[in-house]
C-alpha positions as CSV (number, residue, x, y, z in Angstrom):
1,X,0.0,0.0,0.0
2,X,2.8,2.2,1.1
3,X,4.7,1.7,-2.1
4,X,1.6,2.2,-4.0
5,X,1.2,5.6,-2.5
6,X,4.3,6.4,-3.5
7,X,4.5,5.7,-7.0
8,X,1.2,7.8,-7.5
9,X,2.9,10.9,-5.8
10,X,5.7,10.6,-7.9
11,X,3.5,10.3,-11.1
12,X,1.3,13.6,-9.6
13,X,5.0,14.7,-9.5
14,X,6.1,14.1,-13.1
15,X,2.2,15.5,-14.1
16,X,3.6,18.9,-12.0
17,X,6.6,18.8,-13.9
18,X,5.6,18.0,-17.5
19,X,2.8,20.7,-17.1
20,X,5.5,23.8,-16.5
21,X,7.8,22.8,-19.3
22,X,7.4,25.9,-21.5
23,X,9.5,26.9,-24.5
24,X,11.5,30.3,-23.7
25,X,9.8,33.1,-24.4
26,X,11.3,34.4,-27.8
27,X,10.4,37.4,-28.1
28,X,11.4,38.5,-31.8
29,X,13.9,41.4,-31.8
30,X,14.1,44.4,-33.6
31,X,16.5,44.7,-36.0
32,X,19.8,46.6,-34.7
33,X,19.9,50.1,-36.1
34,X,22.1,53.2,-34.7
35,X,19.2,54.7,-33.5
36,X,18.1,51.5,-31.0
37,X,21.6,51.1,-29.6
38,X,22.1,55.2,-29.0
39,X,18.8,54.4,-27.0
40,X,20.4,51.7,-25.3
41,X,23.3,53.4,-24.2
42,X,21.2,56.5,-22.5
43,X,19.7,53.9,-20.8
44,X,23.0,52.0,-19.8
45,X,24.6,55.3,-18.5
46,X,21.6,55.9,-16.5
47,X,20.7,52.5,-15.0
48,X,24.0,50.5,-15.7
49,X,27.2,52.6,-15.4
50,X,26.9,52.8,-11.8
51,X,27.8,49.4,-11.4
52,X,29.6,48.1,-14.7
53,X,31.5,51.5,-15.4
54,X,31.2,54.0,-17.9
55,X,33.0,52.0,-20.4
56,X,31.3,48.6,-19.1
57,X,34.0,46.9,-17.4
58,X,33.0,46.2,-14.6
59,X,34.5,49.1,-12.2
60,X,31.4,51.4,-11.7
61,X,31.2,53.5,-8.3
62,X,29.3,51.0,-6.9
63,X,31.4,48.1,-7.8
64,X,33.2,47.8,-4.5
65,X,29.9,46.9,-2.1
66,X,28.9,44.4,-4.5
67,X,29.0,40.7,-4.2
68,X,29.4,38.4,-7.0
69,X,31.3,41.7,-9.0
70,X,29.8,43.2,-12.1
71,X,30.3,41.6,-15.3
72,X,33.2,43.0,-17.3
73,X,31.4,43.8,-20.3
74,X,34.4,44.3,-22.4
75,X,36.1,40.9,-21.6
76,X,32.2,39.6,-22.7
77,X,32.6,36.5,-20.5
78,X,29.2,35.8,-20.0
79,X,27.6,33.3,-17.4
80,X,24.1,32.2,-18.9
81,X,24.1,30.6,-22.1
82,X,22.3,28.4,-24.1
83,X,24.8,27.4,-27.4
84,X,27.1,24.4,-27.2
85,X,29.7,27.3,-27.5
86,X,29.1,28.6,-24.4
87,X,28.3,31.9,-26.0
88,X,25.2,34.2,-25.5
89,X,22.6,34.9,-28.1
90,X,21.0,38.1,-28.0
91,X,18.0,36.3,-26.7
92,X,20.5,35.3,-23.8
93,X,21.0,38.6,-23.0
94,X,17.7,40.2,-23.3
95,X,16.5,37.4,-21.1
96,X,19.2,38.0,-18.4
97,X,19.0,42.0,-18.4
98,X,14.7,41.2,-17.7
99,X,14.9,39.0,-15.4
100,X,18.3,39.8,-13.7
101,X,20.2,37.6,-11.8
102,X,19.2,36.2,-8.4
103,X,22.0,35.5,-6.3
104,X,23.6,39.0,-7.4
105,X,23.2,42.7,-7.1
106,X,22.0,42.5,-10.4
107,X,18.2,43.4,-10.6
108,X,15.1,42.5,-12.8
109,X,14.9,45.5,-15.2
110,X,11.1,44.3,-16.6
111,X,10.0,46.8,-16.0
112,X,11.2,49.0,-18.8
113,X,9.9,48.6,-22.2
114,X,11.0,45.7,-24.5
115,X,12.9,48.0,-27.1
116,X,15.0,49.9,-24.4
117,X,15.9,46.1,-23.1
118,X,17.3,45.3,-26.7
119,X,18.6,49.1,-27.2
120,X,21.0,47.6,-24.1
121,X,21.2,44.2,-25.4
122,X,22.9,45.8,-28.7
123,X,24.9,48.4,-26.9
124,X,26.2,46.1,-24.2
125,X,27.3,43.5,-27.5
126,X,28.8,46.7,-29.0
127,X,30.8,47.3,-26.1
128,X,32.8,43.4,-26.7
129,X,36.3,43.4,-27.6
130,X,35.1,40.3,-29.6
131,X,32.8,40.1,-31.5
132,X,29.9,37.6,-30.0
133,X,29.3,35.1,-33.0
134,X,27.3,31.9,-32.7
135,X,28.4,28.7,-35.3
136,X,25.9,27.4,-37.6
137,X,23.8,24.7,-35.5
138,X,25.1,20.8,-35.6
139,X,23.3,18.4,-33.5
140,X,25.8,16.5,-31.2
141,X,26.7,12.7,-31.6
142,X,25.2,10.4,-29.4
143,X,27.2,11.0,-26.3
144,X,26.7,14.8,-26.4
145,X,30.0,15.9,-28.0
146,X,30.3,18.0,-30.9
147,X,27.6,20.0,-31.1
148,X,27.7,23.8,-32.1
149,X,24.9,26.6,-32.3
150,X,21.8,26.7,-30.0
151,X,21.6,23.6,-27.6
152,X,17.8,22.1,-29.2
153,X,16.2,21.0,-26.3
154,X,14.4,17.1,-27.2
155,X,11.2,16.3,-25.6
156,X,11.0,15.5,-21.7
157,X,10.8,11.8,-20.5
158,X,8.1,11.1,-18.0
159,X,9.8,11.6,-14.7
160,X,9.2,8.5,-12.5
161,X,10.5,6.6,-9.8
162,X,13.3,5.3,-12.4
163,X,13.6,8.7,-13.5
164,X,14.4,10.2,-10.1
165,X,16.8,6.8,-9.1
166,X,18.7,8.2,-11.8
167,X,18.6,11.4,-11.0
168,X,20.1,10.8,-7.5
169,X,23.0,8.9,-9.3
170,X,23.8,11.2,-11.9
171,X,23.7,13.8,-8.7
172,X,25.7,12.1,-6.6
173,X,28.5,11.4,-9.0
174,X,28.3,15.2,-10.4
175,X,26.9,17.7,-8.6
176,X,27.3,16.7,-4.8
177,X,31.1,17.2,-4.2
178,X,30.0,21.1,-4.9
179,X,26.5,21.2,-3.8
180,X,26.6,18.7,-1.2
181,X,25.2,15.8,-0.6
182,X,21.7,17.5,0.8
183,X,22.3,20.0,-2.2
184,X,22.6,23.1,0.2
185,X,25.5,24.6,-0.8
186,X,27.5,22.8,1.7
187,X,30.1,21.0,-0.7
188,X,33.9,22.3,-1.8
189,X,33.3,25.9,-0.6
190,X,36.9,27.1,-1.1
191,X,35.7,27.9,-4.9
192,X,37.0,31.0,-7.6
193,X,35.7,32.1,-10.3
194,X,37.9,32.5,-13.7
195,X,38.8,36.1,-12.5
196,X,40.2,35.1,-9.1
197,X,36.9,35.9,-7.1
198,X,35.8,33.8,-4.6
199,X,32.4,31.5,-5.5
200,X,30.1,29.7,-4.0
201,X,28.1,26.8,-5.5
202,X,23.9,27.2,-5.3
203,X,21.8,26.2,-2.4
204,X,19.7,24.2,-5.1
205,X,16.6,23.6,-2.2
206,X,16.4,27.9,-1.7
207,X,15.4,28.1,-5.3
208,X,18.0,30.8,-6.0
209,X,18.9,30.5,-9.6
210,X,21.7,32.4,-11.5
211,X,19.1,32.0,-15.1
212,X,15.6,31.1,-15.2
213,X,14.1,28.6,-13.6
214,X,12.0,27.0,-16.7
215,X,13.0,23.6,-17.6
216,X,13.9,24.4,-21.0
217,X,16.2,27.3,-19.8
218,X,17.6,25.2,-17.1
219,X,18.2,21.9,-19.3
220,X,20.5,24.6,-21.3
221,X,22.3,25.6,-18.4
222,X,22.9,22.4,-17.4
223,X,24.5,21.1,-20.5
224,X,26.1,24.1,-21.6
225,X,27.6,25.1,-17.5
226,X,27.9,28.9,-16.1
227,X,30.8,29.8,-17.9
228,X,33.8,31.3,-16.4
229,X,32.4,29.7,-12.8
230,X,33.7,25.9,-11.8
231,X,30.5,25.3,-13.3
232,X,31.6,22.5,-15.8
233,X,29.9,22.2,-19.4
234,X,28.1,18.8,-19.1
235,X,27.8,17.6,-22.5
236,X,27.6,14.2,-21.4
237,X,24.6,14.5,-19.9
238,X,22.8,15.7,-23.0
239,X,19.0,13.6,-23.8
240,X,17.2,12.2,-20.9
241,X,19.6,12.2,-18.2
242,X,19.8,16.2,-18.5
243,X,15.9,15.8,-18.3
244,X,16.6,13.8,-15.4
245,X,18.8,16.9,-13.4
246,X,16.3,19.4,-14.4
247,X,13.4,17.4,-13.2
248,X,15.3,16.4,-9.4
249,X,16.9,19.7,-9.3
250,X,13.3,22.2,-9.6
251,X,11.8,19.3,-7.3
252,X,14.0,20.8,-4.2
253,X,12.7,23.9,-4.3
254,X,8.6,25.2,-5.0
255,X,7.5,27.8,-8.0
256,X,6.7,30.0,-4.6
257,X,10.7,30.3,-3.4
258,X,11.5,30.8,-6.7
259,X,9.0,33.8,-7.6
260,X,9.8,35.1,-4.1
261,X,13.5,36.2,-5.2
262,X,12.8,37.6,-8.4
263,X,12.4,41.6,-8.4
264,X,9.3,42.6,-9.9
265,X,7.9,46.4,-9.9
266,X,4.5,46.6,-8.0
267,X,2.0,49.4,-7.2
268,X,1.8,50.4,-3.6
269,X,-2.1,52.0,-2.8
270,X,-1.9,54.7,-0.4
271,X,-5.2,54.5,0.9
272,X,-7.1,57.2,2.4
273,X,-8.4,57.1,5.7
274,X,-9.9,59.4,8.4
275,X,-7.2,59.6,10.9
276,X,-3.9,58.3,10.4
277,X,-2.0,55.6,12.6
278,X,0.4,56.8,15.6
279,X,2.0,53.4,16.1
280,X,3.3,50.9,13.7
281,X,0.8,48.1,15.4
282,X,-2.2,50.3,15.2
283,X,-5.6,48.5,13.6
284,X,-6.3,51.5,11.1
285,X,-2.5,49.4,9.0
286,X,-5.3,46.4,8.7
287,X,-7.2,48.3,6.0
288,X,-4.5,49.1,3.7
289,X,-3.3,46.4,1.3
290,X,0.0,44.3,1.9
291,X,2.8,44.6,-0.9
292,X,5.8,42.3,-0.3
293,X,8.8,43.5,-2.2
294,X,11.9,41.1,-3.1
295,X,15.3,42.7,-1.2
296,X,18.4,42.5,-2.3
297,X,21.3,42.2,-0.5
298,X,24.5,44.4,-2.7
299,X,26.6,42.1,-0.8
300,X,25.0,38.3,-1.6
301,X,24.8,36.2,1.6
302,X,22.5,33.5,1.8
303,X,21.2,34.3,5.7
304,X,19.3,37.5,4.2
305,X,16.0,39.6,4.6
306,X,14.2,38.3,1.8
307,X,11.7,40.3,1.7
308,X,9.9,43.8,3.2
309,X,6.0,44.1,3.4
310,X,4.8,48.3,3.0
311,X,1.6,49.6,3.3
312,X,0.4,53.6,2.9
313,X,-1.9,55.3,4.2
314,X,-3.1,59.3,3.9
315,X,-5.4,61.6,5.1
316,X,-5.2,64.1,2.8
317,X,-2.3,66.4,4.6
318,X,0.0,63.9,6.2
319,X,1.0,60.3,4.9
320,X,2.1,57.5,6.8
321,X,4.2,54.6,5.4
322,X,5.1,51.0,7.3
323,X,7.9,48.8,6.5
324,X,8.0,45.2,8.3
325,X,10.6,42.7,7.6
326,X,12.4,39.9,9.6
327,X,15.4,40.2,11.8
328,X,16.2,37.9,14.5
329,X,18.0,40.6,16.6
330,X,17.2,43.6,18.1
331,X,20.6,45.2,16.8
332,X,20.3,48.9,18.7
333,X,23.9,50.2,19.5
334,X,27.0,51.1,17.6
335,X,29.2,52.4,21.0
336,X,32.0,49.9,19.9
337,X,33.4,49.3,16.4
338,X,33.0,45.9,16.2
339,X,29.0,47.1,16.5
340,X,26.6,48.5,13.8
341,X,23.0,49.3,14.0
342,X,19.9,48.0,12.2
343,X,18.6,50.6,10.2
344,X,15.7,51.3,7.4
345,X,14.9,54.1,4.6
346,X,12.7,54.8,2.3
347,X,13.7,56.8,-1.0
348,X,11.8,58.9,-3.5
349,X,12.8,59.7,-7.0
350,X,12.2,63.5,-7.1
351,X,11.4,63.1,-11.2
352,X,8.9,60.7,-12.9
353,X,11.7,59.0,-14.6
354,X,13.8,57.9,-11.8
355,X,17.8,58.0,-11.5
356,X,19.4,55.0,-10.9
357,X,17.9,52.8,-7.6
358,X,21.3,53.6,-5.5
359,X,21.7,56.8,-4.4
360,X,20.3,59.0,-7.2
361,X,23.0,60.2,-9.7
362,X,24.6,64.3,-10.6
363,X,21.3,66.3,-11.4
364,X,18.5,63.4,-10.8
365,X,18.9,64.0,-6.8
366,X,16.8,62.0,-4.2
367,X,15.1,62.6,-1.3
368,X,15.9,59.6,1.6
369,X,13.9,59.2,5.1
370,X,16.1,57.2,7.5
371,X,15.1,55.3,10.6
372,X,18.0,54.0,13.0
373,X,17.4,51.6,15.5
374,X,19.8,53.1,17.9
375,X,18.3,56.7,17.9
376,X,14.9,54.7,18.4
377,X,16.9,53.2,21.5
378,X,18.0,56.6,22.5
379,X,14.7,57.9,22.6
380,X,12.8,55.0,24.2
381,X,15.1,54.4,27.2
382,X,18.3,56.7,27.3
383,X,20.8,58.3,25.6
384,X,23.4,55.7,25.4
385,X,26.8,56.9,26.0
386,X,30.3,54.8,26.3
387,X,30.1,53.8,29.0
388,X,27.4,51.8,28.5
389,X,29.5,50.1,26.0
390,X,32.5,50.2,29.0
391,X,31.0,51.0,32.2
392,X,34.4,51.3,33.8
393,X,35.8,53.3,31.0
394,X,37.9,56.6,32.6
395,X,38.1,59.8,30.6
396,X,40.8,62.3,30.3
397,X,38.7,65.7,32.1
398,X,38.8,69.0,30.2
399,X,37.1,72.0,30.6
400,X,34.3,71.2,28.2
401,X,31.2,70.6,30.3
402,X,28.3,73.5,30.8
403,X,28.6,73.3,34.5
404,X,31.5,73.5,36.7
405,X,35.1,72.0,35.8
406,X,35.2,71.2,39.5
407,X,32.4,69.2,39.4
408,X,33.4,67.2,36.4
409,X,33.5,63.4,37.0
410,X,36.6,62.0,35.5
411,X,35.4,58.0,35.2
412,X,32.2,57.9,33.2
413,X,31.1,59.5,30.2
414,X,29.7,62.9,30.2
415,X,28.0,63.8,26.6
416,X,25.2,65.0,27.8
417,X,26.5,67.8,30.0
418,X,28.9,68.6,27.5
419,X,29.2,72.5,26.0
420,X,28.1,71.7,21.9
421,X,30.7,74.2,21.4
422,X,33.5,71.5,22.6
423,X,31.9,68.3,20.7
424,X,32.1,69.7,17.1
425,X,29.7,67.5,15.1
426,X,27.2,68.9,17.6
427,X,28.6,72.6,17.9
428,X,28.0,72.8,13.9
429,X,24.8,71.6,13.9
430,X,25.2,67.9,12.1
431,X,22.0,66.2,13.3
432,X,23.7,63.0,13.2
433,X,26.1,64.4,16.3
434,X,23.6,66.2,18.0
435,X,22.7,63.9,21.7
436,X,19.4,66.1,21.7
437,X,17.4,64.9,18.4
438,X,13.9,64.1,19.2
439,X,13.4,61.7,16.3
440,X,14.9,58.7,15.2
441,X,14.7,59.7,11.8
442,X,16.4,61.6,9.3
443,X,15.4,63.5,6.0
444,X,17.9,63.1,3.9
445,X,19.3,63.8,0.6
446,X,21.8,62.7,-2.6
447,X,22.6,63.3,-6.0
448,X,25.0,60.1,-6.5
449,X,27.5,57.9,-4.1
450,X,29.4,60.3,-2.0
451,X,26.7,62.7,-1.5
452,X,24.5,61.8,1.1
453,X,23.6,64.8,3.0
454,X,20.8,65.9,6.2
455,X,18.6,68.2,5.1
456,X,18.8,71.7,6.9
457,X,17.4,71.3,10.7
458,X,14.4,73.4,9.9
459,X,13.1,71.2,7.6
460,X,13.5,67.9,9.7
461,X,9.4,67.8,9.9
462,X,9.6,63.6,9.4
463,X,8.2,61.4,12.5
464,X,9.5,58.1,12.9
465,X,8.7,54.7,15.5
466,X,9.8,51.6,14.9
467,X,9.6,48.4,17.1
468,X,11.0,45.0,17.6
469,X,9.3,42.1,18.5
470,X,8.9,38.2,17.6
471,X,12.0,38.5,15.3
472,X,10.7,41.6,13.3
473,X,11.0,45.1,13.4
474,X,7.7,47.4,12.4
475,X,8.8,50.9,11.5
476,X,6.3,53.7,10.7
477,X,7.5,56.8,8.5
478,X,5.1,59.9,8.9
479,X,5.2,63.5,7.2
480,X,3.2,65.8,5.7
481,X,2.1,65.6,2.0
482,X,3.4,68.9,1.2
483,X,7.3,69.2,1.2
484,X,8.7,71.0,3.9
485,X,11.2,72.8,1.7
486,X,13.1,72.4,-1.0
487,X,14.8,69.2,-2.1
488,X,12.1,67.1,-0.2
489,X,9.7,65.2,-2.1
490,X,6.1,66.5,-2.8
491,X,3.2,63.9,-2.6
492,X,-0.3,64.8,-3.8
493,X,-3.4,63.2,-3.7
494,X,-4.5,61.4,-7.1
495,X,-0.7,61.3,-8.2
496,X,2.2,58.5,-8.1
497,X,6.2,58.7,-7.6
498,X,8.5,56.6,-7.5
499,X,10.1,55.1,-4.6
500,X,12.3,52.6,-3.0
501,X,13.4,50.9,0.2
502,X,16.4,49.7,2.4
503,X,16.9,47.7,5.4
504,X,20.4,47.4,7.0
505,X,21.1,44.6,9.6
506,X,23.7,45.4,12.0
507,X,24.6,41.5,13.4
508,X,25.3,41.2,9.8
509,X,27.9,43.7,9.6
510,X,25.3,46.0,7.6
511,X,26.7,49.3,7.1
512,X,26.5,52.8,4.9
513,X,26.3,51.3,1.3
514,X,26.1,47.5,2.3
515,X,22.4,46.9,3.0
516,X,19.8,45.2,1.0
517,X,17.7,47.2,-1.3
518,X,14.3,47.1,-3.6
519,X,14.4,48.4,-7.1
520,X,11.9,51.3,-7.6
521,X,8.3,50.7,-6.8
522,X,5.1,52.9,-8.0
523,X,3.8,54.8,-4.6
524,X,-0.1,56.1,-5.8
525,X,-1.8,58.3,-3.6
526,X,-5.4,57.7,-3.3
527,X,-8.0,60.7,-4.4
């Protein structure tokens, strides 16, 4: 009976299987003209450069906080392919640049229209120090070797319990001493790339893919290996026992973990209501709609937030924004330097056609609200000083308090009763230095990396509360709709603008530009 049951579940298994093998979606191209790829190099300066340089190879500003690097676009050695030559068609690469790559700093761009995908599909190819040519298609021999051109893809064998028997073999002999024997990720770890990075092979049960998921895709991937990675090609393999990998392989992970780490663009509703929330736990958050947005993390690590849930809500003059994401600790103190905090922010694109998602860029600036745990600690308990850090720690005593010299203590910390004129950040009025602040939260802005800025002190109107609790945090962002000032963003009823998100965790080692980030999202502001 039992073995019964278990040959019908593996059947309803293959019947799960068989029914999401889809061909790739070819979408026919455009033909290459000057015009499409001067299109798709506005758009690579804008949305690209940052990362893979101005000349594409693969030393942009941001280069440094991100983990696996950005492709070098020059040397044109290219990870996801699907020819026996291990080099990408344009379909390859208009595939890659819309879905991204999961696993990387490199986003889903989707979201912008077909022909500005190809316009960077032909620019990027332009940008090769060799030319990118495919061989005329040969079908391999019978063991797999020899073939050129696109890998063609024959039809799926069922995948039963002979199926998957072989499957485990065929895993166990070639895929386990990297991806383990559970296929976690826990094989040879000490692992480079062919540029003298350090790799990692795939946690094949978190449903992380470098290329698509879709069988077809995958059976390419699998034959053809991730180029320039220890991924090996595995021609060997090619006819049913590639079938065989792609069927075990998609069955350790769900179509749910796999749409779950893909960055899609979504529409967040701020609804209105009569009076707006004072707490992030408040009922009034229950009537506005859920969005859960994909993070990111710029430096890849597998123990990640993978995802932040916002809702919006307005009541005609102020607007209130949640954020609620997962954190195991309650990270709340950066006294030492071995510490860091756990932080959040929200960004807003102050044009309709936003800069790139880090940071803004020269002329495109960006206005950031920043909630920091610590200041949230400072506010809700005490100010914490060193010696909360090092509650023995002695200090050298200098005429700098408000009150007496005599009465200066020499053996605790005393930033509090300090003169601002004698503690310097404070003096000058950085509202990061000042002891005093009476929010957690900062209104920020930035025209590119390096250029983070506070907005002037008399335009700090944002309200901020976050709390931790059953390994989350919950942090509300409030301000008026109306920009206080200038370089703040203005929201109006019956409008939308584009905005972002960021969470930092501190146990992590989450700091200033490592943190794990959304692409840009559509905020619309009900009537």
């Amino acid at each position: 009976m039992i073995k019964r049951f278990f040959v019908l579940a593996v059947l309803g298994l293959v019947v799960l299987l068989i029914s999401v093998v889809s061909k790739t979606a070819e979408i026919k191209p455009p033909l290459s003209t000057p015009k499409l790829i001067a299109s798709g190099k506005q758009i690579y300066a804008q949305q690209c450069a940052a990362c893979h340089g101005n000349e594409g190879r693969g030393d942009g500003e941001a280069a440094y906080l991100l983990y696996p690097k950005p492709r070098d676009l020059v040397a044109a050695r290219y990870r996801l392919v699907s020819t026996w030559d291990r080099v990408p068609t344009d379909q390859d690469l208009f595939d890659t640049i819309s879905r991204g790559m999961p696993g990387s700093a490199m986003p889903s761009w989707e979201h912008l229209p077909a022909d500005q995908r190809w316009g960077l599909v032909y620019y990027i190819k332009s940008l090769a120090e060799k030319p990118l040519e495919i061989k005329a298609q040969k079908m391999p021999a019978a063991d797999g070797s020899g073939g050129e051109g696109i890998i063609q893809v024959p039809k799926p064998p069922p995948f039963d319990a002979a199926a998957r028997a072989r499957a485990l073999e065929l895993y166990k002999d070639a895929c386990a001493s990297c991806h383990g024997d559970t296929a976690r990720g826990d094989g040879t770890q000490e692992q480079k790339d062919d540029e003298g990075f350090p790799t990692r092979p795939r946690d094949l049960t978190a449903g992380v893919f470098k290329g698509s998921p879709d069988p077809i895709a995958l059976y390419r991937h699998i034959v053809a290996g991730i180029p320039g990675s220890p991924m090996p090609m595995s021609d060997w393999a090619y006819g049913d026992d590639a079938w065989h990998l792609v069927n075990y392989v998609r069955s350790l992970s769900s179509d749910t973990q796999r749409v779950r780490v893909e960055m899609k663009k979504f529409t967040i509703e701020a609804l209105r209501v009569k009076t707006l929330p004072d707490h992030p736990q408040a009922s009034v958050w229950r009537s506005a709609r859920p969005v859960n947005l994909h993070l990111m993390p710029l430096w890849w690590r597998s123990d990640r937030p993978e995802q932040v849930t916002v809702r919006a809500v307005h009541d005609g003059k102020d607007i209130a924004i949640l954020m609620v994401w997962y954190d195991d600790t309650n990270d709340q103190t950066a006294l030492r330097t071995q510490d860091f905090r756990d932080a959040a922010a929200i960004q807003f694109s102050l044009t309709a056609d936003p800069p790139f998602f880090a940071m803004g860029a020269s002329g495109a600036p960006v206005n950031i609200w920043m909630w920091k745990s610590e200041r949230q600690a400072d506010l809700d308990v005490a100010y914490q000083d060193l010696d909360r850090a090092y509650p023995n720690i002695g200090i050298d005593s200098y005429p700098n308090l408000s009150r007496s010299a005599v009465e200066q203590p020499t053996r605790r910390a005393v930033t509090l009763q300090s003169d601002p004129a004698f503690v310097t950040g404070w003096g000058a009025g950085n509202i990061v230095s000042d002891p005093q602040r009476k929010s957690a939260v900062e209104d920020l802005s930035a025209q590119g990396f390096g250029t983070l800025r506070a907005r002037p002190v008399i335009e700090q109107k944002i309200e901020a509360r976050g709390v931790h609790g059953q390994g989350s945090y919950e942090v509300m962002f409030r301000r008026t709709l109306a920009a206080p000032g200038k370089g703040a963003v203005s929201l109006t009823p019956d409008s939308t603008v584009p905005v972002a998100f960021a969470v930092w965790n501190g146990s992590a080692g989450d700091r200033d530009g490592k943190k794990s980030v959304t692409i840009w999202q559509d905020l619309r502001i009900a009537k």
